[in-house]
C-alpha positions in Angstrom: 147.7 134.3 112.2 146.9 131.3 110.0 146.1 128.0 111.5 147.1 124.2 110.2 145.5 121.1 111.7 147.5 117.9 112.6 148.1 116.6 109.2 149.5 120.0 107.6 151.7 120.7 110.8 153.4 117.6 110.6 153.9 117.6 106.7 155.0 121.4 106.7 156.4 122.2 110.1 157.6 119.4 112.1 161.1 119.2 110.4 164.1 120.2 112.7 165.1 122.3 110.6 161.5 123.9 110.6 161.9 124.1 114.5 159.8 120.9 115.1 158.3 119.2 116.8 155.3 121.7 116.3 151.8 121.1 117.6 149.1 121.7 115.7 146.7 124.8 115.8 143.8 122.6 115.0 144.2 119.0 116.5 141.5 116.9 114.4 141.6 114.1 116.8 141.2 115.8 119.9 138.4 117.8 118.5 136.8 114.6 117.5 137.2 113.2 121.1 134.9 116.3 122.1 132.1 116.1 119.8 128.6 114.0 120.5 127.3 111.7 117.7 126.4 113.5 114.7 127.8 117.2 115.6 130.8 118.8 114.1 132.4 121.6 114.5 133.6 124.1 112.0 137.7 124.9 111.9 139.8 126.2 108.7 143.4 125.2 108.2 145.0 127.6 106.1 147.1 124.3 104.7 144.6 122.2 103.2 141.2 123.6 103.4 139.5 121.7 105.9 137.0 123.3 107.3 134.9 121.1 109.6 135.8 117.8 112.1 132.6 116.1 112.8 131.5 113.1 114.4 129.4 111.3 112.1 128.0 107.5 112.6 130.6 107.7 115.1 133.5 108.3 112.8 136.0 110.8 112.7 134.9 112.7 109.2 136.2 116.1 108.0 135.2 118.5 105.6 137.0 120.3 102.8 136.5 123.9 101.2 137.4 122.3 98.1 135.6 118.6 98.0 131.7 117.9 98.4 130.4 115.8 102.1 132.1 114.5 104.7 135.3 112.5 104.0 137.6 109.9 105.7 140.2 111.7 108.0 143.8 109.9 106.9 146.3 110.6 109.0 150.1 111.0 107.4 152.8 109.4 108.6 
């Protein structure tokens, strides 16, 4: 079964006419919530390719399969 963090569940899935709301298989901001200074944790989302949440400097970052470092985690509207 394929998985899809927050952003991709709310862009693909959380239509009414997709059955939504949904909630997410991988919830980046909870995750973050859970993680000490400077640890991450290593997820894949089948939607966009991120494949690590960490907590870095004290900052929600994420990781892509597809982009080099840690990145800014936006969240859609």
């Amino acid at each position: 079964m394929a998985d899809f963090c927050t952003n991709c569940v709310k862009e693909w899935f959380d239509a009414p006419s997709e059955g939504g709301p949904c909630k997410p298989d991988i919830d980046v901001e909870a995750i973050f919530k859970t993680l000490e200074p400077e640890n991450y944790v290593s997820e894949l989302c089948e939607g966009c390719g991120l494949i690590a949440i960490g907590n870095i400097d004290g900052k929600l970052k994420v990781r892509y399969i597809d982009k080099e470092g840690w990145q800014d985690y936006k969240v859609k509207p």
